[in-house]
C-alpha positions, 0 to 999 in steps of 0.5 A, spaced: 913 407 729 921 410 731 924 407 725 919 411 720 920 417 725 927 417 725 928 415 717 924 422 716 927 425 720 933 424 717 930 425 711 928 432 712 935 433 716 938 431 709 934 436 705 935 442 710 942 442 711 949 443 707 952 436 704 958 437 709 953 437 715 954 429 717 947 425 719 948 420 724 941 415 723 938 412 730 932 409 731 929 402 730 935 399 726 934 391 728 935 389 720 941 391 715 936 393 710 934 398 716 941 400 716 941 401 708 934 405 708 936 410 713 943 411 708 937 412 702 934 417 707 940 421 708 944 419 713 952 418 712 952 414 718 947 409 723 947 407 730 944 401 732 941 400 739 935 397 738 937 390 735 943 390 740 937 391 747 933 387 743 935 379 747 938 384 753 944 389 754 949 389 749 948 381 746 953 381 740 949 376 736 945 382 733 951 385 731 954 380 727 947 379 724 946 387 722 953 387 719 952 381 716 945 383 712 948 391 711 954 388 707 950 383 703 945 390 701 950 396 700 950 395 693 944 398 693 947 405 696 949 409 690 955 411 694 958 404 697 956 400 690 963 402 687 966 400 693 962 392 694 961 391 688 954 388 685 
C-alpha cells in the first residue's frame, strides 16, 4: 500500500511539474525492481528505507541486495539502458 502511494505520487508529481524539477522517489522499496518502477513513474531518484528497517536499524544486507538486483533491471530504464548495456 505506501509503495502504490508513493509510485502515484511520483507520477502525478512527474506530470505536473517542469522536467528540470527533480523527483525523489520513497515509499515501499524492499526490491531493485522497486526501485526501477518509481524511475518508470518518474522519479530521478529513490530513497530507500523500507528495506534497510526491514531486520533492524540500518542492516547493510538489504542494501547490498536492492543495488544488486537495481543493476541487473536498469536496462530497463530508457534513460540508463545506454549506460548499462542490455
Amino acid at each position: 500500500m505506501i509503495k502504490e502511494a508513493g509510485l502515484g505520487q511520483t507520477q502525478m508529481w512527474r506530470e505536473n511539474l517542469r522536467s528540470e524539477i527533480q523527483i525523489i522517489g520513497v515509499g515501499g522499496i524492499t526490491s531493485g525492481r522497486d526501485a526501477v518502477e518509481y524511475f518508470w513513474a518518474g522519479a530521478d531518484a529513490v530513497q530507500m528505507t523500507t528495506a534497510l528497517l526491514s531486520k533492524g536499524l540500518l542492516d547493510p544486507q538489504p542494501l547490498e541486495r536492492v543495488t544488486m538486483e537495481f543493476v541487473e533491471l536498469a536496462h530497463l530504464i530508457p534513460r540508463f539502458a545506454a549506460t548499462v548495456g542490455e
